[in-house]
Structure formats: C-alpha cells, structure tokens
C-alpha positions in Angstrom: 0.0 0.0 0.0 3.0 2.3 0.6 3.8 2.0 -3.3 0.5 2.2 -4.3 -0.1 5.3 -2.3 3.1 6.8 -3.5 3.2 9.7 -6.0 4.9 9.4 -9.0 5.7 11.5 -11.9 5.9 8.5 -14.0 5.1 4.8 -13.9 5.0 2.8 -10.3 6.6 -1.0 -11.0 7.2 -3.4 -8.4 9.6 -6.1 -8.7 9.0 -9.2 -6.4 10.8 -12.4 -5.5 10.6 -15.9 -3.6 9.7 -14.7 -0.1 11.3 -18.1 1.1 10.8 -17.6 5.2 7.0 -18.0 5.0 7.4 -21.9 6.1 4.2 -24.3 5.3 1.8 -21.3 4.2 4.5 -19.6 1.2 2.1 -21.0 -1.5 -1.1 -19.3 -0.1 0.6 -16.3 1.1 1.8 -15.4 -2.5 -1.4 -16.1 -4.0 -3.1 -13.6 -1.3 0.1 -11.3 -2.4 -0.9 -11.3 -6.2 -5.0 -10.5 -4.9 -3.4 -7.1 -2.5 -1.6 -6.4 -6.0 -4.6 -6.2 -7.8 -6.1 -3.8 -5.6 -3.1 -0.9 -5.9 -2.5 1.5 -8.5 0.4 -0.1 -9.3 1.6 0.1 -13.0 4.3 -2.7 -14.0 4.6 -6.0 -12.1 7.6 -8.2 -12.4 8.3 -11.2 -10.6 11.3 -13.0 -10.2 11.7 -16.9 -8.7 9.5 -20.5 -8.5 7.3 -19.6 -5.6 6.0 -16.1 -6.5 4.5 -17.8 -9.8 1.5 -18.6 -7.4 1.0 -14.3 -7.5 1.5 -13.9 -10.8 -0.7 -16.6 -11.6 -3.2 -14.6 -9.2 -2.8 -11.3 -11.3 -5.8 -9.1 -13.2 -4.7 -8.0 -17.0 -5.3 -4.5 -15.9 -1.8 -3.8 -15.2 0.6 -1.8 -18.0 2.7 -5.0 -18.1 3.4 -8.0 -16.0 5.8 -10.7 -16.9 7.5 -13.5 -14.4 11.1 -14.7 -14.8 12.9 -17.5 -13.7 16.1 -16.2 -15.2 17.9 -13.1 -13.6 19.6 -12.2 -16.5 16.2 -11.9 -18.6 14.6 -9.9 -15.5 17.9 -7.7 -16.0 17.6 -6.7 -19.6 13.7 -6.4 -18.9 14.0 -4.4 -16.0 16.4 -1.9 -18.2 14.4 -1.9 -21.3 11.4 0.0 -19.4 12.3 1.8 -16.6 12.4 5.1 -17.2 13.4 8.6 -15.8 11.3 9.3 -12.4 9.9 5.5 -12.6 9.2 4.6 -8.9 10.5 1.0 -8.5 10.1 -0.5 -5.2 12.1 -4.4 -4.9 10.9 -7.2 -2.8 11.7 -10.6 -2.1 13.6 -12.8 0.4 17.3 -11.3 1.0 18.2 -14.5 -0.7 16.8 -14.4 -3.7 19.5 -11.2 -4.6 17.2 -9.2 -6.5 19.7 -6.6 -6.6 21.7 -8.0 -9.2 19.1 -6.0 -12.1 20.2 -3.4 -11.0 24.0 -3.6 -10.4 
C-alpha cells in the first residue's frame, strides 16, 4: 500500500521475488500477495523466482505489463528496457533471492 499510495511523476513497478521464510503457508501467502496487487495503483509488475508464480498466476490483465522470470539475466535486460526517468520501483523478495543483481 505504501507504493501504491506513493506519488509518482511516471510509472510505479514493483519487482518481487521468492519470499522463502514463510514456512508451510509460502504458496497461499503469494497467491493472497498477487490479490493485494490487484487492488493498488500499481503500473508494472515483475516477478522474479518459482514460488511467486502462485502471484503472478493470481494477477488481473489491468496492469501496463506483467511478466514472471525464472532467469535473472532476462529480468535484468527487462528491468532496463522499461524503466524510465522518475519511474518509482520499489524491490521485494527474500534477501536470498538477490534481486539486486538487475540493478547492479
């Protein structure tokens, strides 16, 4: 809600990962991740990893764009090909999952 309430001069994308410590309950708590997703003003969703598949697989088509990736390097190029000046991109995902590298 933080994002989505954020204001923006240009596009709002989110970038999530794996959230790994979420024990017995990870594939439920992603789907119910992908259902708050669809309720924000968010423009661009990306996610990145095997279990956060269940969100995407929860998301509406109302979004700008929305692709998942199991490859950093193709979340990398991706991530570069659309992200423009005074895009707010907000990152999430296990510490493990190293979604840093897209942008580094």
């Amino acid at each position: 809600t933080r994002l989505s309430n954020t204001k923006t001069k240009n596009k709002k994308i989110l970038i999530i990962g794996d959230m790994l410590e979420l024990g017995n309950s990870q594939i439920n708590e992603h789907k119910k991740i992908g259902q708050l997703i669809n309720s924000s003003n968010i423009d661009i969703i990306l996610t990145f990893g095997n279990i956060v598949e269940y969100a995407f697989k929860e998301l509406d088509n109302k979004f700008i764009y929305k692709e998942h990736f199991k490859d950093i390097e193709l979340l990398k190029k991706k991530f570069k090909k659309i992200t423009l000046k005074n895009d707010l991109v907000y990152i999430k995902a296990s510490r493990s999952m190293q979604l840093e590298r897209i942008y580094n």
